[in-house]
C-alpha positions in Angstrom: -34.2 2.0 0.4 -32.9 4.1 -2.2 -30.7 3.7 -5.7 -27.3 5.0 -4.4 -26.7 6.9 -7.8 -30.3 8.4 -8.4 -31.7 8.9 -4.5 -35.0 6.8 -6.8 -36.5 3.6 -5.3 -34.5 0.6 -7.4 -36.8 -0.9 -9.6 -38.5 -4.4 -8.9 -36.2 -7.2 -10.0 -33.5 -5.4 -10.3 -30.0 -6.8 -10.0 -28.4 -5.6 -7.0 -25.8 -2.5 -7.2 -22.1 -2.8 -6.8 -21.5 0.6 -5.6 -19.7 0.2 -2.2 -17.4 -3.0 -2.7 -16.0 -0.7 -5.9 -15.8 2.6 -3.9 -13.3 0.2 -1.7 -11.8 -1.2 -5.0 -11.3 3.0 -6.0 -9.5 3.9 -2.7 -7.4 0.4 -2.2 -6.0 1.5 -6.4 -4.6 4.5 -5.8 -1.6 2.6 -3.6 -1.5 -0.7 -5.9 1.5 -1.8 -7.2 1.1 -4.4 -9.4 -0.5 -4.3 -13.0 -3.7 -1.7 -12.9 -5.8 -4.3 -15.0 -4.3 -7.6 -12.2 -5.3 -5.1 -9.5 -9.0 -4.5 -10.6 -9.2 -8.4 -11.2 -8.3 -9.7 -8.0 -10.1 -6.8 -6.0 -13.2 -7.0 -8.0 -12.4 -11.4 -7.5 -12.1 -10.9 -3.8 -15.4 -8.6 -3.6 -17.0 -11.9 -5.1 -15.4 -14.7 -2.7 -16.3 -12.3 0.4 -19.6 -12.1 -0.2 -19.6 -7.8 -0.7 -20.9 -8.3 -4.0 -23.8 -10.4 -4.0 -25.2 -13.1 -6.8 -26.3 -10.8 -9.9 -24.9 -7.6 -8.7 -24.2 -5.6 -11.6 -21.1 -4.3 -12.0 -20.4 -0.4 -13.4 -19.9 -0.1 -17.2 -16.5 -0.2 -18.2 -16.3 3.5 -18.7 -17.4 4.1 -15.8 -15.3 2.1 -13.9 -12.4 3.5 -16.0 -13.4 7.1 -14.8 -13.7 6.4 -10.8 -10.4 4.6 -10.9 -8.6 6.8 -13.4 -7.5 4.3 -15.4 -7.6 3.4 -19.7 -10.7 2.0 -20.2 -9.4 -0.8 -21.7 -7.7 -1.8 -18.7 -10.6 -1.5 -16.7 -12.1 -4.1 -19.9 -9.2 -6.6 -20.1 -9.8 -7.1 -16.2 -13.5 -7.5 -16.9 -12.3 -10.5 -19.9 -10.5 -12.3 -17.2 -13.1 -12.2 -14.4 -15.7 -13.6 -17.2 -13.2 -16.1 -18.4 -13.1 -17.5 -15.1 -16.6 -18.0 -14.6 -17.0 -14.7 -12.0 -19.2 -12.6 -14.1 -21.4 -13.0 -17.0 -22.9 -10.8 -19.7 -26.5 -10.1 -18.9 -27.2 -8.2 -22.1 -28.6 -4.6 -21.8 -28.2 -4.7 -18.0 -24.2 -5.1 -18.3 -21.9 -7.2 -16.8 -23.0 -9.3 -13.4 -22.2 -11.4 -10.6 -22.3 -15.0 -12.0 -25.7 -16.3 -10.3 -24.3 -19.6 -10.6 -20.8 -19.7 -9.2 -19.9 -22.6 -7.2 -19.7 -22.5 -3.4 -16.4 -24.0 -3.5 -15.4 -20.7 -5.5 -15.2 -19.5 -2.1 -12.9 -21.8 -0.7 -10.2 -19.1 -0.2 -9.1 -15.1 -1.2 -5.9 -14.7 -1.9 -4.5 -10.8 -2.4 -3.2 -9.5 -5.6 0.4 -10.4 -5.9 0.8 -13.0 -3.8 2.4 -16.5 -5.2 -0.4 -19.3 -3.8 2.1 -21.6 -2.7 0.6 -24.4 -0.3 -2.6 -23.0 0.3 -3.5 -23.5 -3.3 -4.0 -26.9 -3.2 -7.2 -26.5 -1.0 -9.3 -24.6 -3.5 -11.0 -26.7 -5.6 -11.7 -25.3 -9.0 -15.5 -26.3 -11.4 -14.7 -28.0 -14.6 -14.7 -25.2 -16.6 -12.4 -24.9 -19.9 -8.8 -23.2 -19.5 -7.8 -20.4 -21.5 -6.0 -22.0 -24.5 -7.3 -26.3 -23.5 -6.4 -28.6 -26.1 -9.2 -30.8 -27.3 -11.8 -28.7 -27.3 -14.5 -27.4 -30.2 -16.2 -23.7 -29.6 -18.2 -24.8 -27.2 -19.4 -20.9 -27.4 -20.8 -21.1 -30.8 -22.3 -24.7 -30.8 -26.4 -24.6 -31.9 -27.4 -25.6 -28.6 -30.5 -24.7 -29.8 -30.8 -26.9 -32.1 -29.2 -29.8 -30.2 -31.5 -29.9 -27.5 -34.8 -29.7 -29.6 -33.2 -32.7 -31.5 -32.5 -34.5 -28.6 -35.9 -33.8 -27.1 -38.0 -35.2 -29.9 -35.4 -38.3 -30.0 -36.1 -39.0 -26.5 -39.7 -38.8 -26.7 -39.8 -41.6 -29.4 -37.6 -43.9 -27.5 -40.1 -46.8 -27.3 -40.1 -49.5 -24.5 -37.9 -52.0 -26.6 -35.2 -49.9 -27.0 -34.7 -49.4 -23.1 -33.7 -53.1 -23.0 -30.1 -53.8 -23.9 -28.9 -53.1 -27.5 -28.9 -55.4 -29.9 -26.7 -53.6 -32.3 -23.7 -54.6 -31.4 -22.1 -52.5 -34.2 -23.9 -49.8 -33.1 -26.8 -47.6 -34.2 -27.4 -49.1 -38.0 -28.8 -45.8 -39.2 -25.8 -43.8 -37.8 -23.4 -45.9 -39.3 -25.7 -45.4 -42.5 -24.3 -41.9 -41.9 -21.3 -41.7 -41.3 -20.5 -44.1 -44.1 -22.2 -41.8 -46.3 -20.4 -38.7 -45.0 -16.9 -40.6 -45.4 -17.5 -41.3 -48.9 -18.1 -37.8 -49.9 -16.1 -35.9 -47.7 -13.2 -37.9 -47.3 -13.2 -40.0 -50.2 -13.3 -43.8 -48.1 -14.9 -46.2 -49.8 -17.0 -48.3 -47.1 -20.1 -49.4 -46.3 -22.2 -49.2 -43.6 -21.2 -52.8 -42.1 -17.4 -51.7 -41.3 -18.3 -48.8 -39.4 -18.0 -49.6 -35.5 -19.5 -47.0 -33.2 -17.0 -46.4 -30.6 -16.6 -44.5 -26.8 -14.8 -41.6 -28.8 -11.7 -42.6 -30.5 -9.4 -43.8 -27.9 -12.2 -46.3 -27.3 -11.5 -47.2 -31.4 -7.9 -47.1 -30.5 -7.9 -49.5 -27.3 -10.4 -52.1 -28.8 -8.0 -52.2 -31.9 -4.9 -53.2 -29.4 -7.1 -55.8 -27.9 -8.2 -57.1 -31.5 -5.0 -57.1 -33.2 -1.9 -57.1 -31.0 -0.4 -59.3 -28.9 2.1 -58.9 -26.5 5.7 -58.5 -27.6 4.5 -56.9 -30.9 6.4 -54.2 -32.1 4.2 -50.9 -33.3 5.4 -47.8 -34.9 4.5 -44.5 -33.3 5.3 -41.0 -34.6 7.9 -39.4 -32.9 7.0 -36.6 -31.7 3.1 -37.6 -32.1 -0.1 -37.9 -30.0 0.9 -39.4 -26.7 -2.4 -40.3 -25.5 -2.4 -43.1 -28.6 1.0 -44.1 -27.0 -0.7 -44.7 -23.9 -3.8 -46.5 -25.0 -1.4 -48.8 -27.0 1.2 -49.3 -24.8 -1.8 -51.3 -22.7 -1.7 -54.5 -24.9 2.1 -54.7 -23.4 3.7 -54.2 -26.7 6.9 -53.2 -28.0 6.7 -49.2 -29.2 9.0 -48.4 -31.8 9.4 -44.7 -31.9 9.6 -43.4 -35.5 11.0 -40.0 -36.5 8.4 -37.8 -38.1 9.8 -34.8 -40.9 8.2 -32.4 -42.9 6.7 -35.4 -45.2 5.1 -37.0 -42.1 6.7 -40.5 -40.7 10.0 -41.9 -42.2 8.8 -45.5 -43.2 12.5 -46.6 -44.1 13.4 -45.3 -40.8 10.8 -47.4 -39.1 12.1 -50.4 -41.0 15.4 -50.2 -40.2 13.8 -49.3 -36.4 11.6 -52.1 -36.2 11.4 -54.3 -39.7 9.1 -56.7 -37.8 6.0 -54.1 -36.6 2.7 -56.0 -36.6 1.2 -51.8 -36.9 1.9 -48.2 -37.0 -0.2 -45.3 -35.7 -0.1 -42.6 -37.8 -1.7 -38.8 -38.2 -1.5 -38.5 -42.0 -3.8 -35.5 -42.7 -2.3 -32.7 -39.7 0.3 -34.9 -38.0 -0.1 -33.9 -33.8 1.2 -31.8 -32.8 2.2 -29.7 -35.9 0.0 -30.1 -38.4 1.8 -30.9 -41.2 0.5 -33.5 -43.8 2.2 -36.7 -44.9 3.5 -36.7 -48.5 2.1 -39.1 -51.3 5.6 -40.5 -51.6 5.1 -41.7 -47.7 1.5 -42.5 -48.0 2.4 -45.1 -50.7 5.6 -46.3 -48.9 3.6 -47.0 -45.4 1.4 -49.1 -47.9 3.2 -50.8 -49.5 5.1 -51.7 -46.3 1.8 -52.8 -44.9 1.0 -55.1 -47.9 4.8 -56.6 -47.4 4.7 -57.3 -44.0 0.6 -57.5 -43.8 0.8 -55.5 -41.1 -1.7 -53.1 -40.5 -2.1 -49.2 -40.1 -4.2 -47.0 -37.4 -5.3 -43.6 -39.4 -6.1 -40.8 -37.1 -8.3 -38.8 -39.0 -8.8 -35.7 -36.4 -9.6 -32.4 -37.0 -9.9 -33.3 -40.8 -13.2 -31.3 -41.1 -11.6 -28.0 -40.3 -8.5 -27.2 -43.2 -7.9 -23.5 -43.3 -6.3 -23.3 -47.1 -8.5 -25.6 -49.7 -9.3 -28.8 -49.8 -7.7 -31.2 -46.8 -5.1 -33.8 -48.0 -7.3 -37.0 -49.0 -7.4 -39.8 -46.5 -5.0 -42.3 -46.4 -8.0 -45.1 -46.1 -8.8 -43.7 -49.5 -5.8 -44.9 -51.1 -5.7 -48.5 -49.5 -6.4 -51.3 -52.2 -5.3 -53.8 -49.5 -7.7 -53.5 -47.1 -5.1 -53.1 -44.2 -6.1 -49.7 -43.0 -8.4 -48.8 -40.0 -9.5 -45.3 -40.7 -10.4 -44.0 -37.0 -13.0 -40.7 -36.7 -14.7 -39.0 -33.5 -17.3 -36.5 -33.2 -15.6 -34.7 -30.1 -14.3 -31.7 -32.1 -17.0 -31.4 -35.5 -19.8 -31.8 -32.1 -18.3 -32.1 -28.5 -15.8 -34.1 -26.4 -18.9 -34.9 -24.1 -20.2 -37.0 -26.4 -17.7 -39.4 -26.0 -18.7 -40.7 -29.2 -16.1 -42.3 -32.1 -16.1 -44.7 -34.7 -13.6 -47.1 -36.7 -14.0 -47.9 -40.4 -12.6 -51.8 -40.1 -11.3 -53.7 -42.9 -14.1 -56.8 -44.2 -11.6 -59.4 -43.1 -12.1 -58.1 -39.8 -15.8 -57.2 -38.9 -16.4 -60.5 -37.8 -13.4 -60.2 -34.9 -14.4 -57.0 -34.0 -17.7 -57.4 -33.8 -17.2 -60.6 -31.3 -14.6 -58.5 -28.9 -17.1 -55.5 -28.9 -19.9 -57.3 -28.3 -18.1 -58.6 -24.8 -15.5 -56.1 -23.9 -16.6 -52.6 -25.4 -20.2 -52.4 -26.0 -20.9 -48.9 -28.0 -22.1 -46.2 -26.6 -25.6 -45.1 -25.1 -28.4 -45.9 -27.9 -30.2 -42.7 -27.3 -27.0 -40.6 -27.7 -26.3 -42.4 -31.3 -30.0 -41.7 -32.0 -29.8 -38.3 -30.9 -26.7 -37.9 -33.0 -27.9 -39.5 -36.2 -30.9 -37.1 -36.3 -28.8 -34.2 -36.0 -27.0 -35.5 -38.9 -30.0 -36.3 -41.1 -31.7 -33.2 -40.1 -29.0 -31.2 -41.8 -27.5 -29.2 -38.4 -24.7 -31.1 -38.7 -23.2 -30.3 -42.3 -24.5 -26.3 -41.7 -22.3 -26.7 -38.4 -19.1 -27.6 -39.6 -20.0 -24.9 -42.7 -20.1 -21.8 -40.2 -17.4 -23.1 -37.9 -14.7 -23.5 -41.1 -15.0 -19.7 -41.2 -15.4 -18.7 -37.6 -12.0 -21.1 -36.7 -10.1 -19.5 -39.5 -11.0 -16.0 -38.3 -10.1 -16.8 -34.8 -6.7 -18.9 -35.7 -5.3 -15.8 -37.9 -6.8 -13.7 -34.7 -4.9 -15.3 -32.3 -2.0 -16.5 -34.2 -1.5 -12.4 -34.3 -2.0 -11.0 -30.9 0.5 -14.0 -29.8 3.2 -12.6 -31.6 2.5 -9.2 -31.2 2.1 -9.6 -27.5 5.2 -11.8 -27.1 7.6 -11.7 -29.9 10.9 -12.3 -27.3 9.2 -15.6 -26.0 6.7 -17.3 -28.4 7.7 -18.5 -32.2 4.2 -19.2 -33.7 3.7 -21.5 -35.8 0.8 -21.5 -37.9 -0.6 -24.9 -39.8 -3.1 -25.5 -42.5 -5.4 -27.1 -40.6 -6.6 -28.2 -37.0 -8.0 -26.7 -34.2 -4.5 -25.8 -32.4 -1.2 -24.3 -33.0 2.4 -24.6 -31.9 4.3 -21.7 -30.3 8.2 -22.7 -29.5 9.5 -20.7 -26.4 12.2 -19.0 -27.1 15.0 -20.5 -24.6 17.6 -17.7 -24.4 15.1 -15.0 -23.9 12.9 -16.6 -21.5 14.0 -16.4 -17.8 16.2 -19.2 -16.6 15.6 -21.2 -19.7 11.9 -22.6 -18.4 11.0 -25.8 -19.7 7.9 -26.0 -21.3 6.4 -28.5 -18.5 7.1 -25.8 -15.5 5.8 -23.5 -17.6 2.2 -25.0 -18.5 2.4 -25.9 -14.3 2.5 -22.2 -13.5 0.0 -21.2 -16.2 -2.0 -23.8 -14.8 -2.0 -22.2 -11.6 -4.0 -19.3 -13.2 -5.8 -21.2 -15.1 -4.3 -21.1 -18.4 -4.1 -24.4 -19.8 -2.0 -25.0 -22.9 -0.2 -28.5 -23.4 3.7 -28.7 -23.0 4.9 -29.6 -26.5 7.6 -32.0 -25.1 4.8 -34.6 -24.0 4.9 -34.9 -27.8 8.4 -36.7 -27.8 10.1 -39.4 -27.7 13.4 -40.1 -28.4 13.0 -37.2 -31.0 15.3 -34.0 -30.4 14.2 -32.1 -27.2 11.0 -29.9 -27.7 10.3 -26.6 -25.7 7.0 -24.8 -26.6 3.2 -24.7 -26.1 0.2 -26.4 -28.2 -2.3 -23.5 -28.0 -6.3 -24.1 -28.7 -7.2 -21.6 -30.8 -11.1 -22.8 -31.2 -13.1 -21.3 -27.7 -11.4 -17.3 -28.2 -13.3 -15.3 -30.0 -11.3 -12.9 -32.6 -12.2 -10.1 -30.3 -10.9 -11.5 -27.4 -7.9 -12.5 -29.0 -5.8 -9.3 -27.2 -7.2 -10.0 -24.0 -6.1 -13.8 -24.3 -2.6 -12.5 -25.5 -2.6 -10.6 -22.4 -3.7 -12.6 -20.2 -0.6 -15.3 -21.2 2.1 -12.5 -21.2 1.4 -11.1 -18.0 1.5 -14.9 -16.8 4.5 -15.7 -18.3 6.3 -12.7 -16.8 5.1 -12.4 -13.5 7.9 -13.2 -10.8 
């Protein structure tokens, strides 16, 4: 057998040729009629499914591709970006572009042609769990010192000694990660605490639930930001309380308008430092107000600390724990965006009045996390990964936010009003209801997208009784600034196909 470019022998271990699936792809272009780069996609995507190009066939450079189909290069390259960011392909350094080794059988569940709306038959093809372009929630996964991580984990696991596969006794959680992260909160976000208040937590709606089951009863009224994180909404909502929506304005949430809302509130959930979903930070004047209104009523006061790590313009607003004299603040923390979600790891400074309550409910209704996975955490930390981590990804986010921020309103300036906040791993676009077809909603919107596996968040989850929202919270984090067009692309061709 004989290299169909050369006439040579192929050389031992090489990865098989894609020659005659594209030669097909070439012939089947010249009467396409949709987009030349959605074309090459779903050809080169059904070549894949079928079978015709096998597990590590490599595929032609881009150039060359570009040349037998007579199209722009970068065509021929924005096709490539989609068919990688769908898990199809993968870069196999010198050798190019290949046939992902590892795709799923259930990728071949079904072939659908280029064009052609999946209707009914979508349902039956079942997807892997791999990221969508533009998921909220998640760090760059793409970046993370894996490395690093599993050497780490791998001495960690070889010390684990026959006592510590019994049950924990820590009820707390690890003492020497708690040691940390009280340490870390002291200097990087100015909370005085100690070690003893820290509560190690199954990431932080873990913290938020066991605070519900500690502290509320039901019937009691709570404060939530309107618009603001619904998933808190949800967790609360479990101890069958009373949710007072508050309205949240360019200071963060309106404490006289949650007193005259609900004067009686036994808590309020708040996101002082980048309120969700916009970013913004809440004012001193509030920050002392919701205080205050705490120590009045002694009420108490859930501080969502996320994404504090990664502020894009000089230092990040202090925590609002950091400013509480009264002890009524429960400064909540998570490791799912400085590390990764799959840690499900979190942790929940509590006040010294209420260790001792805690501690009993968590020692029968939420034991912490795995001991091994704190250990393994807490020697990341101490090792110094951790703190050179979140150092390189402060720059690398910025780069990619400003990146992305960019191509979005280039590639879309009649649809998408960007808006850009300090800090955070995500950003708001607004849809621009008179220009966009039929007025979409942002809900059938993210449902199509979805279908392509684009997976922004409808802003109007966000609201309450606050006026109606239309747009898109957009993950920023996993796109690399050079992808950043392609991603653009990928979202306007999306949001325009009919």
């Amino acid at each position: 057998m004989t290299d169909l470019h050369t006439g040579a022998p192929p050389r031992a271990n090489a990865p098989p040729r894609a020659n005659a699936p594209l030669r097909a792809i070439a012939s089947a272009r010249q009467k396409a009629s949709v987009p030349a780069y959605r074309d090459i996609y779903h050809r080169v995507r059904s070549e894949i499914l079928n079978g015709r190009l096998a597990a590590r066939a490599r595929l032609p450079s881009s150039r060359t591709l570009a040349n037998q189909l007579g199209v722009a290069r970068g065509t021929v390259e924005l096709a490539y970006q989609i068919l990688a960011g769908e898990g199809y392909t993968l870069s196999d350094g010198a050798r190019g572009t290949i046939v992902n080794p590892s795709l799923p059988p259930e990728r071949k569940a079904a072939v659908f042609a280029p064009g052609v709306r999946k209707g009914a038959q979508q349902a039956q093809l079942r997807l892997p769990p791999k990221p969508l372009l533009f998921q909220m929630g998640l760090p760059a996964l793409d970046v993370f010192p894996r490395k690093q991580w599993v050497q780490t984990a791998s001495r960690v696991a070889r010390r684990f000694d026959i006592e510590q596969f019994a049950h924990p006794h820590e009820v707390m959680g690890y003492e020497p990660l708690r040691q940390a992260i009280a340490t870390h909160l002291r200097i990087a976000r100015g909370v005085a605490c100690t070690a003893d208040q820290i509560l190690i937590t199954a990431g932080s709606l873990g913290a938020f639930e066991l605070i519900g089951q500690v502290l509320l009863e039901p019937e009691d009224s709570v404060w939530v930001e309107d618009p603001g994180y619904f998933f808190a909404r949800d967790i609360l909502a479990k101890s069958a309380v009373r949710l007072a929506s508050v309205r949240v304005d360019d200071e963060g949430l309106d404490v006289a308008a949650g007193i005259e809302t609900a004067p009686d509130a036994t808590l309020a959930f708040v996101t002082p430092t980048h309120h969700f979903p916009f970013g913004t930070a809440m004012s001193a004047r509030r920050r002392q107000a919701l205080l205050d209104w705490a120590g009045r009523q002694q009420a108490w006061i859930i501080e969502d600390d996320y994404d504090c790590a990664f502020h894009h313009h000089g230092q990040p607003p202090a925590a609002l724990k950091s400013l509480d004299r009264g002890g009524r603040v429960l400064y909540v923390g998570s490791f799912s965006k400085v590390l990764f979600p799959g840690l499900r790891l979190g942790y929940v400074v509590v006040p010294h009045a209420l260790v001792d309550r805690f501690a009993r409910t968590a020692r029968t209704a939420h034991p912490s996390p795995a001991m091994m996975l704190q250990q393994m955490v807490e020697a990341f930390v101490s090792e110094g990964h951790f703190a050179r981590h979140l150092s390189r990804m402060r720059s690398i986010y910025a780069e990619r936010r400003s990146a992305l921020a960019a191509a979005l309103s280039a590639a879309l300036p009649d649809e998408l009003e960007v808006i850009v906040p300090d800090g955070g791993l995500h950003f708001v676009a607004r849809l621009r209801g008179q220009e966009l077809r039929h007025q979409e909603r942002d809900v059938d919107l993210v449902a199509r997208l979805r279908e392509q596996r684009i997976g922004p968040t409808a802003l109007s989850r966000c609201a309450v009784t606050s006026p109606p929202l239309n747009g898109l919270m957009i993950n920023y984090a996993n796109i690399a600034k050079e992808d950043a067009g392609g991603a653009a692309e990928r979202l306007r061709a999306a949001m325009r196909f009919t």
